[in-house]
TORMAR-206281 format. One record per atom (N, C-alpha, C): y, x, z; atom name; residue number from 0; residue in three letters. Coordinates in Angstrom, 2 decimals. Example, Ala and Ser with C-alpha at 12.3 -4.5 7.8 and 13.67 -1.06 7.14 Angstrom:
REM residues 2
R     north      east        up    a     k     r
R     -5.69     13.19      7.80    N     0   Ala
R     -4.50     12.30      7.80   CA     0   Ala
R     -3.30     13.20      7.80    C     0   Ala
R     -2.25     12.85      7.08    N     1   Ser
R     -1.06     13.67      7.14   CA     1   Ser
R      0.03     12.90      7.87    C     1   Ser
***
This chain:
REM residues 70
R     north      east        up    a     k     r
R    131.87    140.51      6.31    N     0   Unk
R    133.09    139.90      6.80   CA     0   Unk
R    133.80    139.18      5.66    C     0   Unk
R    134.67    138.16      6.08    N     1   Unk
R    135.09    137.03      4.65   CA     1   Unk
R    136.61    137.77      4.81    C     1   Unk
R    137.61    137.17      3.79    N     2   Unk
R    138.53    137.50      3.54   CA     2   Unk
R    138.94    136.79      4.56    C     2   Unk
R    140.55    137.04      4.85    N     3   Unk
R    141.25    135.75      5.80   CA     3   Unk
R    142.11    134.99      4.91    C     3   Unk
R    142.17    134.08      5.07    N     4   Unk
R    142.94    133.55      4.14   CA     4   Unk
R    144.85    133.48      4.08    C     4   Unk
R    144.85    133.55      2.95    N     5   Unk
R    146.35    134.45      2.85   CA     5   Unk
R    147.42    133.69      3.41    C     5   Unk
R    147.22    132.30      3.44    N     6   Unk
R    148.34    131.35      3.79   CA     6   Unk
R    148.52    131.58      5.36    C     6   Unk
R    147.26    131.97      5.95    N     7   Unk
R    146.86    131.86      7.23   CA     7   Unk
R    147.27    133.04      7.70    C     7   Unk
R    147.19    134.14      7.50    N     8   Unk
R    147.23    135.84      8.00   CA     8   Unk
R    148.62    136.22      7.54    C     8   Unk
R    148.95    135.78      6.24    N     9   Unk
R    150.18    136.53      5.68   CA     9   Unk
R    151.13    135.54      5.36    C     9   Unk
R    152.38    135.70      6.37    N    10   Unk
R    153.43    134.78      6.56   CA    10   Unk
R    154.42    134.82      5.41    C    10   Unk
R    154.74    136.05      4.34    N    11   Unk
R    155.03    135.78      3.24   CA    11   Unk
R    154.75    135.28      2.24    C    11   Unk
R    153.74    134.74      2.37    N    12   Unk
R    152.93    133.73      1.26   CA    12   Unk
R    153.19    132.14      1.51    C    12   Unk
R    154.01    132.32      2.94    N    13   Unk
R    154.61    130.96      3.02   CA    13   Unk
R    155.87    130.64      2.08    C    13   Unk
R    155.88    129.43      1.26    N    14   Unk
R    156.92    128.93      0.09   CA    14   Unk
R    157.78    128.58      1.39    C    14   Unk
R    159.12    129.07      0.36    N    15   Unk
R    160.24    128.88      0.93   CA    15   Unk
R    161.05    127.50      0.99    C    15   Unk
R    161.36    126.64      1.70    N    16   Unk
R    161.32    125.38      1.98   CA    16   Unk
R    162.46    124.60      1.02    C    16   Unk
R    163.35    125.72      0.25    N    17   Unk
R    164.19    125.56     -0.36   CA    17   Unk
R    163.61    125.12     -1.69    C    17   Unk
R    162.35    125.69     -2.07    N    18   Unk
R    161.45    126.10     -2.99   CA    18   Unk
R    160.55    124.25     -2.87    C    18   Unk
R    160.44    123.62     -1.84    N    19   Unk
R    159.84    122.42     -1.73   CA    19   Unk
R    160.42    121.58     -2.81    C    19   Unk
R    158.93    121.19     -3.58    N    20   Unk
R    159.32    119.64     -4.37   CA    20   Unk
R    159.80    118.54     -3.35    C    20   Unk
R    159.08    118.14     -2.46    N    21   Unk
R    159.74    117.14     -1.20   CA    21   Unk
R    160.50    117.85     -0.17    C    21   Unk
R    161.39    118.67     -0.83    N    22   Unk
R    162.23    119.42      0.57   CA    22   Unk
R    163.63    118.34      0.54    C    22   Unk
R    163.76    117.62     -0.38    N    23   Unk
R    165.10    116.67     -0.18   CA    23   Unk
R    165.01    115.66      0.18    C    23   Unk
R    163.52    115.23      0.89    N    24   Unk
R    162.74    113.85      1.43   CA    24   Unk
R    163.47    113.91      2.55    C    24   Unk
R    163.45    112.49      3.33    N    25   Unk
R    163.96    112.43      5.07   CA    25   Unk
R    162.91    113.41      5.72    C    25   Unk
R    162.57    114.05      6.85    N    26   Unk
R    162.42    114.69      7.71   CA    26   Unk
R    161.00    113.80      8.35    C    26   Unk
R    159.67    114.56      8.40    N    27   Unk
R    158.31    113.81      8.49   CA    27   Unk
R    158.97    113.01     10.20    C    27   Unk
R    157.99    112.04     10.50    N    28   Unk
R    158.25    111.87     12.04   CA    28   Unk
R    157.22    112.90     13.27    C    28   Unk
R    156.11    113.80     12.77    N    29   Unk
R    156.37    115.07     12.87   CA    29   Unk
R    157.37    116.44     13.56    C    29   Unk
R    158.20    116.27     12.13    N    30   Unk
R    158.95    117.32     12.51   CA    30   Unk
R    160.13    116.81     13.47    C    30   Unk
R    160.66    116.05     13.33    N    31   Unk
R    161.42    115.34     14.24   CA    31   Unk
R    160.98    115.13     15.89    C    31   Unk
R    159.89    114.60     15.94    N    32   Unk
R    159.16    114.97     17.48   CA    32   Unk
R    159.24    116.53     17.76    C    32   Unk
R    158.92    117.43     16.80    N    33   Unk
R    158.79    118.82     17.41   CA    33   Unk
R    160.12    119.13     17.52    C    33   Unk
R    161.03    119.05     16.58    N    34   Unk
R    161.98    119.19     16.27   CA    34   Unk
R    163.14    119.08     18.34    C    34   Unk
R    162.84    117.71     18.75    N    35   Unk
R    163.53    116.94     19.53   CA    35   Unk
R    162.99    117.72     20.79    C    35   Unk
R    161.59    118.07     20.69    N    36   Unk
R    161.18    118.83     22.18   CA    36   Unk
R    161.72    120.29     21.89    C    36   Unk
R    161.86    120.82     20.77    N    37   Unk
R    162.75    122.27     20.43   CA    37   Unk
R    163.59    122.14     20.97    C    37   Unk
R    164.71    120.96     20.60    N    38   Unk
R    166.14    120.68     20.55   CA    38   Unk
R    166.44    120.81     22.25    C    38   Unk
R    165.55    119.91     22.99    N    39   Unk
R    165.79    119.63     24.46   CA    39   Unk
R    165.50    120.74     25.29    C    39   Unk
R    164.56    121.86     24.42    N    40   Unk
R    164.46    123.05     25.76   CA    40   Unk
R    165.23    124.28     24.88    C    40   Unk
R    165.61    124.09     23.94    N    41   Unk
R    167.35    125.14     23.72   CA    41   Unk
R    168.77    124.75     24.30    C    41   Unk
R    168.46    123.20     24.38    N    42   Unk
R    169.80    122.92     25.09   CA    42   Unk
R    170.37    122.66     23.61    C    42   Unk
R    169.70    121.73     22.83    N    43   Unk
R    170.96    121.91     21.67   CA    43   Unk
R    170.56    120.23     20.87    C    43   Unk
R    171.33    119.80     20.23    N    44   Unk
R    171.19    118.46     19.38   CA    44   Unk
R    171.20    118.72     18.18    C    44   Unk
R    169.90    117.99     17.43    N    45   Unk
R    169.87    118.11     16.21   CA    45   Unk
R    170.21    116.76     15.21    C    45   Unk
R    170.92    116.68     14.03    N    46   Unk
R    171.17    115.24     13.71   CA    46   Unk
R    169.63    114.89     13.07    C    46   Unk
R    169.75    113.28     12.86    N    47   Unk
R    168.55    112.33     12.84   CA    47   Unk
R    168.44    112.16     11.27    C    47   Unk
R    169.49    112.66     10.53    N    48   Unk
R    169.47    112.88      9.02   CA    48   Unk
R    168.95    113.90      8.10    C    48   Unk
R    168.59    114.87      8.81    N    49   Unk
R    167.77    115.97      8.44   CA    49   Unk
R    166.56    115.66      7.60    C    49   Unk
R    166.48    116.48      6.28    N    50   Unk
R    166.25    116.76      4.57   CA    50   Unk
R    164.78    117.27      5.65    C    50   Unk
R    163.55    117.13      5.34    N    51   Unk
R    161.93    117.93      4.99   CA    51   Unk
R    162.58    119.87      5.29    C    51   Unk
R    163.12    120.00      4.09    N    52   Unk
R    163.34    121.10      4.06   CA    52   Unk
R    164.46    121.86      5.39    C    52   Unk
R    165.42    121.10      5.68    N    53   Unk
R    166.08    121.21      6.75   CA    53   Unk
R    165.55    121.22      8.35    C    53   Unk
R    164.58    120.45      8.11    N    54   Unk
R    164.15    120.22      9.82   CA    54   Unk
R    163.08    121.64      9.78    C    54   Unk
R    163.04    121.95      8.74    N    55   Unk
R    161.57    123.03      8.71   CA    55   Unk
R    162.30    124.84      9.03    C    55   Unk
R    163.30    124.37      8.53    N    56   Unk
R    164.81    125.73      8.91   CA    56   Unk
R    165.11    125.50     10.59    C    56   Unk
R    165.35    124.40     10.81    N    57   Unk
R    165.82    124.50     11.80   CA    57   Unk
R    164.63    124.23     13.01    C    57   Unk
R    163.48    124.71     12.85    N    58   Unk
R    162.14    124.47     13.69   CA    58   Unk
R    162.24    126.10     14.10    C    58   Unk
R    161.76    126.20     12.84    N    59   Unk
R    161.93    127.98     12.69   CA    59   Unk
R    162.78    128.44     13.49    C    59   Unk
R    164.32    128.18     13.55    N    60   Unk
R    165.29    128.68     14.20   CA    60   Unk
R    165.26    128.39     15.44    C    60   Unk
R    164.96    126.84     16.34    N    61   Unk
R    164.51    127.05     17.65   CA    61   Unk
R    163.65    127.22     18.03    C    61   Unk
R    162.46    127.48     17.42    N    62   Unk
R    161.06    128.24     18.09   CA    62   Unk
R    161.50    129.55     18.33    C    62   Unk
R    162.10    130.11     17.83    N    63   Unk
R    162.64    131.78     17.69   CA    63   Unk
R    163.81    131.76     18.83    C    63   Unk
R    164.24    130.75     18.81    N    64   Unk
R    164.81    130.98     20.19   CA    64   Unk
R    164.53    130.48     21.31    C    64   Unk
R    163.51    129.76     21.68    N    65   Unk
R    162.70    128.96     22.86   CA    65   Unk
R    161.55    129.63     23.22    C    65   Unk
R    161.43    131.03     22.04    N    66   Unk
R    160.42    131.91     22.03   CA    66   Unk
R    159.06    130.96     21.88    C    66   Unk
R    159.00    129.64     21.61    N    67   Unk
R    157.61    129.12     21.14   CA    67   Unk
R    157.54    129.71     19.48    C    67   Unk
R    155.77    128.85     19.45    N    68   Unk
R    155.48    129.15     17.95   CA    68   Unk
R    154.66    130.53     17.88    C    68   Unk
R    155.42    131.01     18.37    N    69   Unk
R    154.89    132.93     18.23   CA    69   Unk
R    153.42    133.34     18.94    C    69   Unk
***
């Protein structure tokens, strides 16, 4: 049997977005699409100025509440 790989199995080995060299970049067009179908089934608006590192906080935060992702 192979190892699993750590990035993949173990969610603390994910870098913290704060921790991103491009976390102060505009927001991929990506995360913004996921971002916008999050936004529309929480019922909530997200602004269009959102930092790499910001849209990746606030993905996190409506997947966890749209219960996707998981």
């Amino acid at each position: 049997m192979s190892e699993p790989n750590a990035t993949t199995s173990d969610p603390s080995a994910e870098k913290d977005p704060s921790d991103w060299v491009t976390g102060d970049e505009p927001a991929t067009g990506p995360q913004k699409s996921y971002l916008g179908t999050l936004a529309r089934e929480a019922g909530e608006d997200v602004p269009d100025d959102l930092t790499k590192a910001d849209a990746s906080r606030k993905i996190d935060e409506l997947q966890e509440e749209t219960g996707r992702g998981q």
